[in-house]
N, C-alpha and C positions, 0 to 999 in steps of 0.2 A: 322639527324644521327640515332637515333630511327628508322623511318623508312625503311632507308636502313637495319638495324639487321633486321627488322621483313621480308624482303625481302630474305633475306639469307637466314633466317631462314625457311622460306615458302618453299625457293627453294628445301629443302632437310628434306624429313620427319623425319629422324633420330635427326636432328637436333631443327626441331618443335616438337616430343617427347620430348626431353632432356631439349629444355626449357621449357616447359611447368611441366613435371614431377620437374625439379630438381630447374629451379628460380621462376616461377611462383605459383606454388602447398606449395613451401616451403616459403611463405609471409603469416603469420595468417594477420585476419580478423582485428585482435588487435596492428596493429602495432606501428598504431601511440599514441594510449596510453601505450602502454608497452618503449617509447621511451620517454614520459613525466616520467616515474617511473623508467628510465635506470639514466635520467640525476640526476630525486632527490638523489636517493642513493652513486651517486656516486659524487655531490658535495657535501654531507654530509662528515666531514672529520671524514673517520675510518682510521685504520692504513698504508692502501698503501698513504694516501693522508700526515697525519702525519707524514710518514717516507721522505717520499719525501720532504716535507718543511725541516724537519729537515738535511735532505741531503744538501738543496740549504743552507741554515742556516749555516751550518759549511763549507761546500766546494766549494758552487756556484751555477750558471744554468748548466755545464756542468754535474758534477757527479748527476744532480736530474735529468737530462734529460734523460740520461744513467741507471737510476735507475726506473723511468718510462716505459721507453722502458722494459725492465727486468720484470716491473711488469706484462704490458699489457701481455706480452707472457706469464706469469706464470697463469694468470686469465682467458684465452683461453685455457688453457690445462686441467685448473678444467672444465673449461664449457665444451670441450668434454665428459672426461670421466662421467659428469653427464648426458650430453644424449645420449652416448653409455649405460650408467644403468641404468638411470629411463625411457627413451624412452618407447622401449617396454613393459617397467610397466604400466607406465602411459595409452599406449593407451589401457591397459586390465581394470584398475582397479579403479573406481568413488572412490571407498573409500579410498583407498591409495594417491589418487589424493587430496582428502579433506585433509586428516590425514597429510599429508607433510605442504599443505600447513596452518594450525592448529599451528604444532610445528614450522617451521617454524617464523611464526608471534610472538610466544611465545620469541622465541629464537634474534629475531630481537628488542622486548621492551627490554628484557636483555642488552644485549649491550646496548644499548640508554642509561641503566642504569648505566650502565659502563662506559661509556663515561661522563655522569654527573658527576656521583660521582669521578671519579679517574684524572677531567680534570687539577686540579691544580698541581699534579705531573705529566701529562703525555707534559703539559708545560715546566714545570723544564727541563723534559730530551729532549725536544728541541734546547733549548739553548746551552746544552750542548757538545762539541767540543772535541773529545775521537778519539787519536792516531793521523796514518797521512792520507792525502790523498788518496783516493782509484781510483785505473787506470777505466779508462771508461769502459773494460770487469769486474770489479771488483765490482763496480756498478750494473750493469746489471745485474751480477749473485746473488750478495743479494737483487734487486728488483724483480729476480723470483720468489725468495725463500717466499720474502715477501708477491706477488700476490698467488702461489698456498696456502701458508698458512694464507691467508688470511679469518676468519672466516666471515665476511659481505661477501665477496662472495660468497662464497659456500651454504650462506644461499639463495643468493639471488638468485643464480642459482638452489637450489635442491626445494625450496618453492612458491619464486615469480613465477617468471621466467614458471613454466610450466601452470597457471592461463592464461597467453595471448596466447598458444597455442590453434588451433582448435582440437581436441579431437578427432572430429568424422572423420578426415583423418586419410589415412596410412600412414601416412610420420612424425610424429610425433620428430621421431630422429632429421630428415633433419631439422626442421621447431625450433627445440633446438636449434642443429650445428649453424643456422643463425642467432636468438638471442643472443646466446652466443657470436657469433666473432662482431655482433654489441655493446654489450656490452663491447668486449675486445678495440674498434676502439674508442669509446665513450670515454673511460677508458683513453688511450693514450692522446687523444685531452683534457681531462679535467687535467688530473694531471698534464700533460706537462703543462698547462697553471699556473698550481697552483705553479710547480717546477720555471719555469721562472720569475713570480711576485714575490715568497719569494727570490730567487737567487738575484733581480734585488733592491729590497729593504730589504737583511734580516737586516740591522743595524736597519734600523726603526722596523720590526718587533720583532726581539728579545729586541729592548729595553724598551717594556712592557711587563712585562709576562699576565696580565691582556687582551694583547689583545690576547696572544695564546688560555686564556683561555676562551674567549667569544666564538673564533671560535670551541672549541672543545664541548663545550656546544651545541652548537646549533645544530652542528650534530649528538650530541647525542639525541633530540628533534625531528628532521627528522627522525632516525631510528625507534623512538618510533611510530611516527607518520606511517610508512610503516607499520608497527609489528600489528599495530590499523587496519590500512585497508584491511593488509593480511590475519586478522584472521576472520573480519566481512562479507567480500568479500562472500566465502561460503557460508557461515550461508545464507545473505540474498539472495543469490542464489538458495537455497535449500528450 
């Protein structure tokens, strides 16, 4: 199959421009480790992964699944507009490139810390089962809400996120754009799986709070642990 595209592709120069400039140019170097640091962060449970259990917890795998959905697309649209504006920052500026990714990492032990410290109430309000039912578009649109305001995203897209870019191409936006929608894809397949396993057993899960609270601990520990590598990363690069 490969073959034959590259065949097509050959036949018609416009065509071997277009991939070559827009799928090939826009694949960093770093792919496959910026893909082991896509999946830690996001099975670390921050708030789209929290909201979603608590979704399947009170309403099911349906409303978490719909709420997923919501999120992925809300997390894709921050990941644009970040490399719609640091894009062409980045490809000007070494020190702004460091400096992001700096606060960044600051800002990612934070949370971690957040997450430890606030894990035994942020338990409590999982369990907890407030109003009625929400329709499947209902879902979806407070899962957007949830992903673009989600602050582990935004961190991970304005700080990680431009360290596995190649720098010294022109394509810098392009080579975001594709990061980011891999991380939106990522996003989908991880939570969806997390909405469906809490959906499928929440009785067992709510009926420890003790076990809500291991899991929020420990990706609170993961983020620290990214926050640690994103800010040392530089340094010993420089």
């Amino acid at each position: 199959m490969r073959a034959k595209i590259l065949r097509v592709i050959n036949t018609y120069p416009v065509m071997t421009y277009a991939y070559h400039v827009i799928v090939l140019d826009a694949v960093p170097s770093r792919l496959w480790e910026y893909l082991i640091a896509t999946v830690l962060i996001i099975l670390a449970p921050g708030p789209s992964v929290l909201f979603t259990i608590a979704r399947a917890i009170s309403w099911g795998r349906a409303a978490a699944i719909a709420t997923v959905i919501g999120n992925a697309f809300g997390m894709f649209l921050v990941s644009v507009f970040v490399a719609l504006g640091l894009g062409p920052i980045l490809q000007r500026s070494d020190l702004l490139y460091n400096a992001i990714q700096l606060a960044g990492g600051a800002y990612l032990i934070y949370l971690g810390y957040v997450a430890i410290s606030a894990s035994k109430s942020d338990a409590a309000d999982m369990q907890k089962t407030v109003g009625t039912k929400p329709t499947f578009f209902a879902s979806v649109k407070n899962g957007f809400w949830v992903g673009v305001l989600n602050p582990k995203s935004v961190v991970f897209f304005a700080a990680i996120l431009p360290q596995f870019i190649d720098q010294e191409k022109d394509n810098v936006t392009a080579q975001l754009l594709l990061l980011g929608a891999i991380f939106a894809l990522v996003a989908l397949l991880s939570d969806g799986t997390y909405g469906i396993l809490a959906g499928t057993i929440r009785q067992w899960l709510s009926g420890d709070l003790r076990r809500l609270i291991i899991m929020r601990r420990t990706g609170g520990i993961v983020m620290i642990g990214l926050g640690v590598f994103t800010i040392i990363s530089p340094l010993l690069a420089g």
